[in-house]
gemmi code that builds the backbone of each chain (N, CA, C; Angstrom):
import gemmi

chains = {
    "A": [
        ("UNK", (0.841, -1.193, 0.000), (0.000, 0.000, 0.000), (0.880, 1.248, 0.000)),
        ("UNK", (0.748, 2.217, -0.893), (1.309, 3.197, -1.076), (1.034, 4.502, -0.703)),
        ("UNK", (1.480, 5.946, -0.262), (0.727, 6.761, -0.109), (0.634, 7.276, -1.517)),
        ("UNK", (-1.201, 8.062, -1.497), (-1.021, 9.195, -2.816), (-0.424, 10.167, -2.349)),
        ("UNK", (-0.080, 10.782, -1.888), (0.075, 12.108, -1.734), (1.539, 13.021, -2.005)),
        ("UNK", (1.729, 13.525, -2.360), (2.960, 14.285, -3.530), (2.928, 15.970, -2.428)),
        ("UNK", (4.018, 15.857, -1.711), (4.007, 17.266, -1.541), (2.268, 17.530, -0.787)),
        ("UNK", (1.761, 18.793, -1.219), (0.125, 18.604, -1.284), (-0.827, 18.326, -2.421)),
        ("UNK", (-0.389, 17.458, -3.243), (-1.132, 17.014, -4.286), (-1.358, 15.489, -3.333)),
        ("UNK", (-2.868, 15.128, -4.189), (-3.290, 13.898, -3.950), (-3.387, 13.426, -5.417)),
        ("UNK", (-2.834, 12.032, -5.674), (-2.660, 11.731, -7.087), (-3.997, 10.691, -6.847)),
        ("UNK", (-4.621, 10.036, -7.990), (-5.189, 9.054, -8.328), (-4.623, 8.257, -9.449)),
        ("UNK", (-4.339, 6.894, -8.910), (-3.268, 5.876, -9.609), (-4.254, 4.687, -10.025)),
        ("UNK", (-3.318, 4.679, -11.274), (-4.000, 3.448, -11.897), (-2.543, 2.776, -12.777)),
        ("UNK", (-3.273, 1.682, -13.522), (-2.122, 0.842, -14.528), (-2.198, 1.704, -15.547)),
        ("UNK", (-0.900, 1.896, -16.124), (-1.063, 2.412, -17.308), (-1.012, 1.120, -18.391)),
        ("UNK", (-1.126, 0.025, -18.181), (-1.028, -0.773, -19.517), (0.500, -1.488, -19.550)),
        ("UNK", (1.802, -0.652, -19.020), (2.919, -1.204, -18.770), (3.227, -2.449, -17.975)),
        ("UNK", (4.239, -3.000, -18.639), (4.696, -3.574, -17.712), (5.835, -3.571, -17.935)),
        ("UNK", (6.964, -3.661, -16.695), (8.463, -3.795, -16.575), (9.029, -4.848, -16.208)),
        ("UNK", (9.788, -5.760, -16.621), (10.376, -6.792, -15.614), (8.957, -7.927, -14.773)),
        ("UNK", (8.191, -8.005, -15.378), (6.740, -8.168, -14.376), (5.725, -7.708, -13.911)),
        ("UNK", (6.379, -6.345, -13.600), (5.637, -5.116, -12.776), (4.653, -4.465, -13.002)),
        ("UNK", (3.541, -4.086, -12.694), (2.933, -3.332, -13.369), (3.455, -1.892, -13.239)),
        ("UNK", (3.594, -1.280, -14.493), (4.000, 0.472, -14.354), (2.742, 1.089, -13.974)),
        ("UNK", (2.678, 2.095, -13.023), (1.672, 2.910, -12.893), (1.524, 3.991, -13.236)),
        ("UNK", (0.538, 4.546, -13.430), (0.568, 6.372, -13.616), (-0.506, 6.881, -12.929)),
        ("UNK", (-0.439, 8.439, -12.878), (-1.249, 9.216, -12.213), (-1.830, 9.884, -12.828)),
        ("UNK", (-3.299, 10.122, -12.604), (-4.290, 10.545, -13.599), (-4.256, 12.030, -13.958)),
        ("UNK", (-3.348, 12.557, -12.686), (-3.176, 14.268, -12.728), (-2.835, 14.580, -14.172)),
        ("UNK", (-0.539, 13.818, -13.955), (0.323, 14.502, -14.852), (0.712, 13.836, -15.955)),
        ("UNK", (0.200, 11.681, -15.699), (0.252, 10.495, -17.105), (2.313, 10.581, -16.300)),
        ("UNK", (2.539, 10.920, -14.865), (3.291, 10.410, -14.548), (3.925, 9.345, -14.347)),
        ("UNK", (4.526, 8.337, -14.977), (4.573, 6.900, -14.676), (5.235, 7.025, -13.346)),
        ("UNK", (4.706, 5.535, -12.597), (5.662, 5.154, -11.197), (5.824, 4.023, -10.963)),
        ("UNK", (6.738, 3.472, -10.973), (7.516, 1.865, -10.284), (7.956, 1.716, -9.580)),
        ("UNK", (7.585, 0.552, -9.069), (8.163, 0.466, -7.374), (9.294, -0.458, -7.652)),
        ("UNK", (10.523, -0.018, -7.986), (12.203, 0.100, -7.509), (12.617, -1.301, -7.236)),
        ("UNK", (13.053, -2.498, -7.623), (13.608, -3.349, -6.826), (14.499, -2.491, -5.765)),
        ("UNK", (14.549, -2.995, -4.358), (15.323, -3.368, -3.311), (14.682, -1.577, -2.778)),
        ("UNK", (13.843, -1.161, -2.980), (13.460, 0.221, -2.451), (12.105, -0.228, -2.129)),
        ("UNK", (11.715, 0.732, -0.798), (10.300, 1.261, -1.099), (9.575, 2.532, -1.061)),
        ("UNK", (8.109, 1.786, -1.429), (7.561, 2.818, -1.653), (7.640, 2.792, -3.789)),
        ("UNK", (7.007, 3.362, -4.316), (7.124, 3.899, -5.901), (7.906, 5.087, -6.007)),
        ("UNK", (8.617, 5.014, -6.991), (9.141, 6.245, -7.383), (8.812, 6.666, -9.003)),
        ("UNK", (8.984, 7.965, -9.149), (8.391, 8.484, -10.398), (9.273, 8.075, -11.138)),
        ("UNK", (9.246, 7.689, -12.468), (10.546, 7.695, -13.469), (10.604, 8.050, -14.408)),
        ("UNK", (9.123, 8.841, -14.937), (9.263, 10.030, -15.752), (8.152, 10.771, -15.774)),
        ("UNK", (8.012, 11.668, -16.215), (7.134, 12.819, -15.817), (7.192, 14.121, -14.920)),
        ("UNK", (5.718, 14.686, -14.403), (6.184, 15.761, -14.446), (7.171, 16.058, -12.567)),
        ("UNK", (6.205, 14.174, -12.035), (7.072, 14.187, -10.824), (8.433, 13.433, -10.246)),
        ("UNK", (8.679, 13.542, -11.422), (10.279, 12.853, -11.757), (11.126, 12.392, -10.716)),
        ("UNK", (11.356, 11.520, -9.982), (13.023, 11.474, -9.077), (11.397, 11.607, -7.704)),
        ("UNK", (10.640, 11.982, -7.727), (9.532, 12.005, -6.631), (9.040, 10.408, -5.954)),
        ("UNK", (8.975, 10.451, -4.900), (8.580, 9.120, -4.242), (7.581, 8.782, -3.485)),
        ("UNK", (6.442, 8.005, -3.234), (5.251, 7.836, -2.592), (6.274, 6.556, -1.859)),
        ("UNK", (5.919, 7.424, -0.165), (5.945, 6.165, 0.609), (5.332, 4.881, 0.356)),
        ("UNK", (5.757, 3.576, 1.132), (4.901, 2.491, 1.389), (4.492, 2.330, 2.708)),
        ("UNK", (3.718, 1.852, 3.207), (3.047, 1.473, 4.230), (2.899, -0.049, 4.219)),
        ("UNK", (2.831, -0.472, 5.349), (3.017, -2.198, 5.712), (1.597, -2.602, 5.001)),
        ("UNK", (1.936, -3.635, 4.469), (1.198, -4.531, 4.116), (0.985, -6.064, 4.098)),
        ("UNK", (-0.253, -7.055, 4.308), (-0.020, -8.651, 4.512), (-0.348, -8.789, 3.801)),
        ("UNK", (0.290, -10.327, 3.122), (-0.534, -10.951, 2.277), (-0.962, -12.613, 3.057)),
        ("UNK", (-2.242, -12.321, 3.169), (-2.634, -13.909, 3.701), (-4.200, -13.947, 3.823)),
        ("UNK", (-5.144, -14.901, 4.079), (-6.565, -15.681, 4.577), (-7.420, -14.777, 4.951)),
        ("UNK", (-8.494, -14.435, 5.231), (-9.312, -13.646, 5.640), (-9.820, -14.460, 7.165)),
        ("UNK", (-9.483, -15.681, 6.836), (-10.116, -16.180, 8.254), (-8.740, -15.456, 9.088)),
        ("UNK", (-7.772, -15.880, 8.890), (-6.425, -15.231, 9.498), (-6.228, -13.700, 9.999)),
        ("UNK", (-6.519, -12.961, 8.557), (-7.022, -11.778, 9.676), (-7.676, -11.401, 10.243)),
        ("UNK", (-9.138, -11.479, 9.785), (-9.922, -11.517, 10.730), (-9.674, -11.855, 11.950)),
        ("UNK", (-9.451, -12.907, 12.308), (-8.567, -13.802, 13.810), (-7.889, -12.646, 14.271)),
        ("UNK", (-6.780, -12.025, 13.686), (-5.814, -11.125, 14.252), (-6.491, -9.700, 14.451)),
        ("UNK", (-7.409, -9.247, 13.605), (-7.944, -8.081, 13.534), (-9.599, -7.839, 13.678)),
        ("UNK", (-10.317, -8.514, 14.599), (-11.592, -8.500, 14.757), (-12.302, -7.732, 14.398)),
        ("UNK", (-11.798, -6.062, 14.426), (-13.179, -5.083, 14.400), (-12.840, -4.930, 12.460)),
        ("UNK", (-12.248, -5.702, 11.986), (-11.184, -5.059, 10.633), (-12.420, -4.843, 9.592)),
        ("UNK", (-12.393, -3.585, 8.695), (-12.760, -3.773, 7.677), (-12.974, -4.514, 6.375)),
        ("UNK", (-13.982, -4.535, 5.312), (-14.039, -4.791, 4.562), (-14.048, -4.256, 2.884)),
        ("UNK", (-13.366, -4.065, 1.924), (-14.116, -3.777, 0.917), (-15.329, -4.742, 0.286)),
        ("UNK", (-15.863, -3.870, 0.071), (-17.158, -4.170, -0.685), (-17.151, -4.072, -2.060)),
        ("UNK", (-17.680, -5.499, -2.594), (-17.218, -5.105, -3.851), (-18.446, -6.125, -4.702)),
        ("UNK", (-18.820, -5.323, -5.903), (-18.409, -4.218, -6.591), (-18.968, -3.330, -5.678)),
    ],
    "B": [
        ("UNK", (-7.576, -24.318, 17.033), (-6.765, -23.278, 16.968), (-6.277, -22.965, 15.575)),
        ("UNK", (-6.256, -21.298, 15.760), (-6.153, -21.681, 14.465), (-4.118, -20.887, 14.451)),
        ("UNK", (-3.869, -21.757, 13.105), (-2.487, -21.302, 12.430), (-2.438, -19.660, 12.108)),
        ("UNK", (-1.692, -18.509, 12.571), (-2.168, -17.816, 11.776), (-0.602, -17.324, 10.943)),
        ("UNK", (-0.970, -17.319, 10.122), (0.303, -17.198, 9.084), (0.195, -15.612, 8.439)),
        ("UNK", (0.739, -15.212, 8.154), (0.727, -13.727, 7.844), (2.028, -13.393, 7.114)),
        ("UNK", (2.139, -13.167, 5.805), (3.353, -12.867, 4.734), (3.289, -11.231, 4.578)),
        ("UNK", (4.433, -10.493, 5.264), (4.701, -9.034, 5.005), (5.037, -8.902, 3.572)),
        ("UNK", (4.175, -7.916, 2.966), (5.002, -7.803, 1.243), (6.208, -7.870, 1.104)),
        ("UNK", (6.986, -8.306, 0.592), (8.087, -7.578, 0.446), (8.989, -7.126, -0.692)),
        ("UNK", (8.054, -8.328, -1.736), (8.045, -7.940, -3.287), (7.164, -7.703, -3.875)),
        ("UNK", (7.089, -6.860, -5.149), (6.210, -6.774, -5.718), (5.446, -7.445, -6.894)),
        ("UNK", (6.649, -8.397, -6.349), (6.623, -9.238, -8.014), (5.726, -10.251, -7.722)),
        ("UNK", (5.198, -10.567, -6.325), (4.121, -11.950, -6.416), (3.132, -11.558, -6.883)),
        ("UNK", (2.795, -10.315, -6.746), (0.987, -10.159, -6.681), (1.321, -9.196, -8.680)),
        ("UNK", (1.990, -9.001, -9.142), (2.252, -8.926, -10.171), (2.268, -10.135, -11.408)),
        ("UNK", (2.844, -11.246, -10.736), (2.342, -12.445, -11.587), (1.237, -12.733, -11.561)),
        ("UNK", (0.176, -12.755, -10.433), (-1.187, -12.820, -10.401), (-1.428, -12.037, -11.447)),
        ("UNK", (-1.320, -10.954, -11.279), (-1.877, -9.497, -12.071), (-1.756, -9.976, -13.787)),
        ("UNK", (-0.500, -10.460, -14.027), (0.189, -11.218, -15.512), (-0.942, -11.943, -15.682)),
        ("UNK", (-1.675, -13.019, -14.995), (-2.659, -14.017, -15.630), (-3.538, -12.865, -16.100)),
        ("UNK", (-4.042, -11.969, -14.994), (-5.245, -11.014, -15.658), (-5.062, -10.531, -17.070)),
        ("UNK", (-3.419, -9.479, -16.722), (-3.080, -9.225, -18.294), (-3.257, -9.991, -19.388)),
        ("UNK", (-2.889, -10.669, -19.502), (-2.794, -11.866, -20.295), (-4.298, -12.326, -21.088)),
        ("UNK", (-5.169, -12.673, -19.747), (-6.864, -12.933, -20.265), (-7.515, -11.739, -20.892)),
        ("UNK", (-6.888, -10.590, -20.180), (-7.305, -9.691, -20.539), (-7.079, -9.181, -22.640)),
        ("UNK", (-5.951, -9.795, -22.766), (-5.384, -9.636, -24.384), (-6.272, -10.693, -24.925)),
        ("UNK", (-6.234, -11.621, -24.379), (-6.998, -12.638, -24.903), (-8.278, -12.862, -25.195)),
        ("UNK", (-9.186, -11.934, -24.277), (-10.054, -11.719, -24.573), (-10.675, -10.716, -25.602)),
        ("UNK", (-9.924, -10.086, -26.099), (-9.489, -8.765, -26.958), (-9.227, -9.799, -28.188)),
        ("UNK", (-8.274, -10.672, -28.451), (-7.836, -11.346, -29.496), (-9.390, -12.102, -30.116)),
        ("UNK", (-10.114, -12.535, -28.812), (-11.081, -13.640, -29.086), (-12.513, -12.468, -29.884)),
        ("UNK", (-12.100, -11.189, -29.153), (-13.668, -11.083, -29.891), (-13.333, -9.858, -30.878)),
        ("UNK", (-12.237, -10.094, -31.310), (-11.958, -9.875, -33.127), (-11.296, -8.446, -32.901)),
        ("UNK", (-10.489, -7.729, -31.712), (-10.449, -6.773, -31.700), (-9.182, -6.681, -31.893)),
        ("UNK", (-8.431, -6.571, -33.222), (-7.252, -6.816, -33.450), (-6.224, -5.699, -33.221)),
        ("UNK", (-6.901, -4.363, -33.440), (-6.021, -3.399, -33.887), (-5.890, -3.248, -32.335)),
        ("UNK", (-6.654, -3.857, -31.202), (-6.282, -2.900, -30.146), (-4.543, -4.029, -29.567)),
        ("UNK", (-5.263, -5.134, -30.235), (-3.554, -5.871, -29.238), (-2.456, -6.038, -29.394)),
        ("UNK", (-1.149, -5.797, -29.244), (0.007, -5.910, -30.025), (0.494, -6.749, -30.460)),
        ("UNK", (1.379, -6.813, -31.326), (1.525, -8.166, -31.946), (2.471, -9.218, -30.816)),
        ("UNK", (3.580, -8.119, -30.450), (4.269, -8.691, -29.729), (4.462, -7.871, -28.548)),
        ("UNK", (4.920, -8.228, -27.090), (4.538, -7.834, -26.243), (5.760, -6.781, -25.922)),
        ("UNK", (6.424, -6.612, -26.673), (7.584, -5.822, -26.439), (6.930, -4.367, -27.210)),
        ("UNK", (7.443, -3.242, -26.499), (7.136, -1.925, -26.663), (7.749, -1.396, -28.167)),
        ("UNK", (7.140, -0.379, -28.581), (7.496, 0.064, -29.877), (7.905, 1.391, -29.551)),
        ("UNK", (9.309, 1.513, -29.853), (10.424, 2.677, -29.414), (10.163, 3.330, -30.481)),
        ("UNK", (9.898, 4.797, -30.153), (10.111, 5.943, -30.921), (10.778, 7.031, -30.890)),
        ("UNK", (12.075, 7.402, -31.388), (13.053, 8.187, -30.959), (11.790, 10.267, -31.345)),
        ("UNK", (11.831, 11.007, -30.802), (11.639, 12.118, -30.974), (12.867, 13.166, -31.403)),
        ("UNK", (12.485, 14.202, -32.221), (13.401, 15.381, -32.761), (14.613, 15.439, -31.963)),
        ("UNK", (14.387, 15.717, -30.703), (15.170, 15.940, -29.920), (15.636, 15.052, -29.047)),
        ("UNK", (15.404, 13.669, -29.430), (15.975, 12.390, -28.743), (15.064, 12.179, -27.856)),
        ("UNK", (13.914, 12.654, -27.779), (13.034, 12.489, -26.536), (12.918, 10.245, -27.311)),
        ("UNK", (12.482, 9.468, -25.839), (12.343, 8.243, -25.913), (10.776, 7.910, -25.888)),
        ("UNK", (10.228, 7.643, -26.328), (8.682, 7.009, -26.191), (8.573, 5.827, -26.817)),
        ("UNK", (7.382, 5.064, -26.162), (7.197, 3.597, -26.095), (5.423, 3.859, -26.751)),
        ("UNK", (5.508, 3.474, -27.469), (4.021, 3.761, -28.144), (3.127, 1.931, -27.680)),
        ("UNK", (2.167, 2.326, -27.104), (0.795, 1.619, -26.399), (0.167, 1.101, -27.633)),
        ("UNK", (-0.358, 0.221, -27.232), (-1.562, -0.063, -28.439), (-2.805, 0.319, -28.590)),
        ("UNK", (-3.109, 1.532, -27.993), (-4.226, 2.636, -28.406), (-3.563, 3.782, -29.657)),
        ("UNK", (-1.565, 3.491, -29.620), (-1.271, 4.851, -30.314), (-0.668, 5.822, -29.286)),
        ("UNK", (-1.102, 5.734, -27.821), (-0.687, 6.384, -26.957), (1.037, 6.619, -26.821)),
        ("UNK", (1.626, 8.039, -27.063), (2.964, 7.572, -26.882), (3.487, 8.003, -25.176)),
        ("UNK", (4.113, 7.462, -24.429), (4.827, 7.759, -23.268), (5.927, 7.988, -23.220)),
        ("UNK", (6.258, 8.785, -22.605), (7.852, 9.603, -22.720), (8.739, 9.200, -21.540)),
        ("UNK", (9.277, 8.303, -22.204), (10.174, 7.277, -20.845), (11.267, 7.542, -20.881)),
        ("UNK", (12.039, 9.117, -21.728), (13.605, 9.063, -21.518), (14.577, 9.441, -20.276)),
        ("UNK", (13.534, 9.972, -19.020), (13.979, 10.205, -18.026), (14.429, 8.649, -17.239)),
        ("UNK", (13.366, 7.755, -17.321), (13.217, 6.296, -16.921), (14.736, 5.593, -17.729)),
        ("UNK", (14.852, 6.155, -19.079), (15.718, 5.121, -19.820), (17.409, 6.303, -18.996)),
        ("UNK", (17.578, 7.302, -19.151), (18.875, 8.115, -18.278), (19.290, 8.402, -17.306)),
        ("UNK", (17.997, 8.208, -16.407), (18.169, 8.483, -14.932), (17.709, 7.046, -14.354)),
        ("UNK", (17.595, 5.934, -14.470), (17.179, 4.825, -13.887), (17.707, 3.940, -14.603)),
        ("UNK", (18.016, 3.487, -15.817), (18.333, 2.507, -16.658), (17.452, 1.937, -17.279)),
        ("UNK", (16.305, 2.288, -17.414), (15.200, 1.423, -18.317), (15.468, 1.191, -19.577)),
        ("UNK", (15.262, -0.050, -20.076), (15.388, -0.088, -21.596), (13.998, 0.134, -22.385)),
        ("UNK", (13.941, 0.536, -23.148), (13.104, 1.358, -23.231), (11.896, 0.325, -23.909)),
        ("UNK", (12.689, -0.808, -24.510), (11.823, -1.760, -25.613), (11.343, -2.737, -24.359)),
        ("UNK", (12.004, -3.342, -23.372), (11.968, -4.161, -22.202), (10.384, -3.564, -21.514)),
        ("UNK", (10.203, -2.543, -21.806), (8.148, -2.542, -20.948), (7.806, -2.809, -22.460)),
        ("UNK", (6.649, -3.899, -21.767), (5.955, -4.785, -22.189), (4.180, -4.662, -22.125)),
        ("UNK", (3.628, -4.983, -23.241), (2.039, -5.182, -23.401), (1.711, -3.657, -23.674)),
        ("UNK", (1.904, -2.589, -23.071), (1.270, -1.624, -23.746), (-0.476, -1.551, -24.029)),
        ("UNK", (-1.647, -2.127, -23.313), (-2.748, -2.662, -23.642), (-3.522, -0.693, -23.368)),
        ("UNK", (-2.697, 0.038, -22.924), (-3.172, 1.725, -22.480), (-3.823, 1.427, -21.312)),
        ("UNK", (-3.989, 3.020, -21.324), (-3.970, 3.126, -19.669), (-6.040, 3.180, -19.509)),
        ("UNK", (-6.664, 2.918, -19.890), (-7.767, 2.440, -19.649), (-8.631, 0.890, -19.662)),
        ("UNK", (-7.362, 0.353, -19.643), (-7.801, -1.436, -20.257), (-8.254, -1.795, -18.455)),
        ("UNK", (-7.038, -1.414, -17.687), (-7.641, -1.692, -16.667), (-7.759, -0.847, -15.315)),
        ("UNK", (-8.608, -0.822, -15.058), (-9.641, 0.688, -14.307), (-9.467, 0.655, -13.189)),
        ("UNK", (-8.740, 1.328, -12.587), (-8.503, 0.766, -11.042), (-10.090, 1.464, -10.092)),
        ("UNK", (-10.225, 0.765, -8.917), (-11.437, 1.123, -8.357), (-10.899, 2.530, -7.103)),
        ("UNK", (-12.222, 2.971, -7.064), (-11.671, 4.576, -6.374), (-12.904, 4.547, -5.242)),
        ("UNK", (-12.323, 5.043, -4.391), (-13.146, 5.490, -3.201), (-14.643, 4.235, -2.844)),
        ("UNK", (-13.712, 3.065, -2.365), (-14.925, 1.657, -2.694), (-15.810, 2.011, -0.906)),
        ("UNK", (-16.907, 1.469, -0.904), (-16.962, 1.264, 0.388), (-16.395, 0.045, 1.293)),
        ("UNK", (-16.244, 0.240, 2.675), (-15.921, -0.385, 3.100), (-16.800, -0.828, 4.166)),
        ("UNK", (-17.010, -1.849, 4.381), (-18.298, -2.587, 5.271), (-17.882, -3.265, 6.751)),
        ("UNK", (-17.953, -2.683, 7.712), (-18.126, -3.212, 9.334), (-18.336, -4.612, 9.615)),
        ("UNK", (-17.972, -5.334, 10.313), (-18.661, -6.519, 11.001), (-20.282, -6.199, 11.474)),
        ("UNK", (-20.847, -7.028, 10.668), (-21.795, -6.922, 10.631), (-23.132, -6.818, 10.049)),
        ("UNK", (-22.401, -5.297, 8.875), (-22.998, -5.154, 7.672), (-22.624, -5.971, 6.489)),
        ("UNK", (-24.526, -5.576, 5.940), (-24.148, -6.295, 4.356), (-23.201, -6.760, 3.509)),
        ("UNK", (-22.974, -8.282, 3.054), (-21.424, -7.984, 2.070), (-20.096, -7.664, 3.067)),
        ("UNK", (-20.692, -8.225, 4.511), (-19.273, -8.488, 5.401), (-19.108, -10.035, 5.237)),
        ("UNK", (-18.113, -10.492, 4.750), (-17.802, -11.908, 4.515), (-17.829, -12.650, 6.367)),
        ("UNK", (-18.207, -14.602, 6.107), (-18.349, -14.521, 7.201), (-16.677, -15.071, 7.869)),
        ("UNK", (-16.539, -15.221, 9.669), (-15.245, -15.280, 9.287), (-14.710, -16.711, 9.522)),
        ("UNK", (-15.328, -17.608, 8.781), (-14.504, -18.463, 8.863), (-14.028, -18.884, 7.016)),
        ("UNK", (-14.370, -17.758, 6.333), (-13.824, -17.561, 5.273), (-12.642, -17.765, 4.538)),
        ("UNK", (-12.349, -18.552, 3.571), (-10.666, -18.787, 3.610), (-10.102, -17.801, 2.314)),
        ("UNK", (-10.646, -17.248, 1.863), (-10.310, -16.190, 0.074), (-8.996, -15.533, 0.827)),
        ("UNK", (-8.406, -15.217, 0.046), (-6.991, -14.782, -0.233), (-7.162, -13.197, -0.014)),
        ("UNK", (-6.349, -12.157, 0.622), (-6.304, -10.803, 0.861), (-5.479, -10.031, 0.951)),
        ("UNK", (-5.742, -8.554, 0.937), (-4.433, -7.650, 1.224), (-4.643, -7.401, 2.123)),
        ("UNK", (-3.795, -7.260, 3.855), (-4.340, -6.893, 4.710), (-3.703, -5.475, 5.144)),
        ("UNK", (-4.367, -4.727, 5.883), (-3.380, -3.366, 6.445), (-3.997, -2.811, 7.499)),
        ("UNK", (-2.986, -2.442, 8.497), (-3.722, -1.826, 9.765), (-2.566, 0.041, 9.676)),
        ("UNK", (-3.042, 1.242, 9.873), (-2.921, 2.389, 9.419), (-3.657, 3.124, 10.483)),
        ("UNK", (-3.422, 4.117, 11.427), (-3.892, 4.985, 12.351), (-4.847, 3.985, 12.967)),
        ("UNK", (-4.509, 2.585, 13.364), (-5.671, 2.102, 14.318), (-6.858, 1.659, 13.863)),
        ("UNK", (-6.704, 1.194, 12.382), (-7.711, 0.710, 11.591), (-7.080, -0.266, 10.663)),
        ("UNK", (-7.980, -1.289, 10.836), (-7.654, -2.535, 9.852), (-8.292, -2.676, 8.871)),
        ("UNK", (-7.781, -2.818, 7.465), (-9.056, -3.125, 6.300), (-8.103, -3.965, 5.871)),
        ("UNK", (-9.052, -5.367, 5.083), (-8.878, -5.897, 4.000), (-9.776, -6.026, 2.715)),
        ("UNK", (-9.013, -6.702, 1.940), (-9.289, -6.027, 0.413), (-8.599, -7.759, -0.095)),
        ("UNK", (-10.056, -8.403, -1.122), (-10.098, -9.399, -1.487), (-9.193, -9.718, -2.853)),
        ("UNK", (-8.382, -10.369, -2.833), (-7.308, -10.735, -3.998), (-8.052, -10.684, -4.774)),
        ("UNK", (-8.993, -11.159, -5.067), (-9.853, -11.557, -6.627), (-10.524, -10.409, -6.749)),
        ("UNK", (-10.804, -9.639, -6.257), (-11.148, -8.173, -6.257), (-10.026, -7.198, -6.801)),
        ("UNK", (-9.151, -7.316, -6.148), (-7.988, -6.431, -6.859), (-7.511, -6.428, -8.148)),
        ("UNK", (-7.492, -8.063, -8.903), (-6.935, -8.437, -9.512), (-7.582, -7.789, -10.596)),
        ("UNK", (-8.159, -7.697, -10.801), (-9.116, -7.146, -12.510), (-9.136, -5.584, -12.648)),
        ("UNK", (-8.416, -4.787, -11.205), (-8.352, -3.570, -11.200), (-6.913, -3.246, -11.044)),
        ("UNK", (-5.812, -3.977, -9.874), (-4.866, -3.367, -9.863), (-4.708, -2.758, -8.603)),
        ("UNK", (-5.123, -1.467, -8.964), (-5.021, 0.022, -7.727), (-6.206, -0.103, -7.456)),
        ("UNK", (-6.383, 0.176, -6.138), (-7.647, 0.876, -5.359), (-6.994, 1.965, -4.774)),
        ("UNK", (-8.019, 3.307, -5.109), (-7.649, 4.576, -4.525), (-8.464, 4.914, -3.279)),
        ("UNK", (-7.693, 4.841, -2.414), (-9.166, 5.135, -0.899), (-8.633, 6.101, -0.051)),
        ("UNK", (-8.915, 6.232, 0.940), (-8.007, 7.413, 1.941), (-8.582, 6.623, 3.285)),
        ("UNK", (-7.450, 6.843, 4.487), (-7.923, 5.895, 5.950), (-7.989, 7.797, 6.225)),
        ("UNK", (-9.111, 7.701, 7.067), (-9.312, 9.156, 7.470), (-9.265, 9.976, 6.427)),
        ("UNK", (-8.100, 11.304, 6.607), (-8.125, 11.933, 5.303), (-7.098, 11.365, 4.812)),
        ("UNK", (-5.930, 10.687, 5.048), (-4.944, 9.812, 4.312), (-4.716, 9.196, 3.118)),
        ("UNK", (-4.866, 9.832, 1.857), (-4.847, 9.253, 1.014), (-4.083, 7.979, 0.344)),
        ("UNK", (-4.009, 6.749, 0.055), (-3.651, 5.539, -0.502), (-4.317, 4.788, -1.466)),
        ("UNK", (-2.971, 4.500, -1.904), (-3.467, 2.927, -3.293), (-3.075, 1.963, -2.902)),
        ("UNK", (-3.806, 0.814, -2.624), (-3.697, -0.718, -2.543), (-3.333, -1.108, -3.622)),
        ("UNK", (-2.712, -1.989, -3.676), (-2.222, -2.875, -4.946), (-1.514, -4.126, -4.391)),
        ("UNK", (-0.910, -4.975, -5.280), (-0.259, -5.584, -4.909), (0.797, -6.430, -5.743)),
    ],
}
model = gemmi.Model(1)
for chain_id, residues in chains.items():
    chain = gemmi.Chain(chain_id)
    for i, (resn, *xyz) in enumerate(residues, 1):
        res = gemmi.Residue()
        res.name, res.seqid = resn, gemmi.SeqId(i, " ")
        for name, pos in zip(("N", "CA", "C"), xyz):
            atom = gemmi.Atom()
            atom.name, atom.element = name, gemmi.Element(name[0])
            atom.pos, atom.b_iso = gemmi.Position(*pos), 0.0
            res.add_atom(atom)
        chain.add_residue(res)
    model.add_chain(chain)
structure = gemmi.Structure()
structure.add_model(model)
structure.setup_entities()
């Protein structure tokens, strides 16, 4: 999980269709900034556009079961989907 | 009792191969219902040098992207990004709701589906793999905090 937020811009991210090495490339709907998240770094960094050399933190993230977190995180949210 | 197992991200590349099957069905499904001009032939990018040496990787909408900062300041090769399908093939979801214990469309919990989990200012949400997968990014904010899930 990444932050949007740039300075005081809030970006809205999506795939641009790329891919690198595996990865999906992302961009931001503001500036069509692409961003990849870096082997051996975190967080995304810009790698071209208008927020160039710019970096969105990461924030911890799990990957595992819903019975599992749930278990660990009782009151935890859900998305709803669609 | 239960096991509880819990994998910290730490690459990005697992939930990216997931993402690859989507890509993938996603061309394929494009191939199957006759929509030729939108898919590339081959999955390698089509380099276009500009006047001034600018680098772009032309999409298969036509879209060109200007990756020469990526190819001088990072090392990208410029032909090495791959599929090009543009940046609307797949839609990431924005501002989803999120549902309480309790409410509607709260899964129950002895549920076993696959997830992203995250706890952030004292709040836990998860977010269903097979949900992500056909989008990618989810744009949400914890409080006013703005974030994208992915994986």
């Amino acid at each position: 999980m990444y932050s949007r937020q740039v300075g005081g811009n809030k970006l809205i991210l999506a795939s641009s269709g790329w891919t690198y090495l595996r990865t999906f490339v992302l961009y931001d709907k503001q500036t069509e900034s692409l961003w990849y998240h870096m082997p051996r770094t975190h967080g995304l960094t810009c790698i071209a556009g208008e927020y160039a050399d710019s970096t969105l933190r990461e924030f911890r993230s799990y990957f595992t079961r819903w019975i599992q977190w749930k278990a660990m995180h009782p009151d935890t949210k859900f998305m709803r989907y669609p | 009792m239960i096991a509880v197992r819990c994998k910290r991200i730490r690459s990005p590349r697992r939930g990216a191969w997931r993402g690859m099957g989507y890509l993938m069905a996603v061309v394929a499904v494009l191939v199957s219902s006759g929509c030729e001009t939108m898919v590339p032939e081959q999955t390698k990018a089509t380099v276009v040098v500009g006047q001034q040496g600018e680098i772009f990787i032309v999409d298969a909408t036509g879209k060109r992207w200007d990756v020469t900062h990526a190819v001088n300041a990072y090392g990208f090769v410029a032909a090495d990004f791959e599929f090009g399908i543009g940046p609307d093939a797949i839609r990431p979801i924005n501002n989803p709701i999120m549902v309480s214990p309790g409410e509607s469309g709260y899964p129950g919990s002895d549920k076993t589906f696959l997830v992203i989990g995250t706890t952030l200012m004292g709040e836990s949400r998860a977010y269903a793999i097979n949900h992500l997968n056909p989008h990618e990014v989810v744009n949400e904010k914890f409080n006013d905090l703005p974030v994208a899930v992915g994986w």
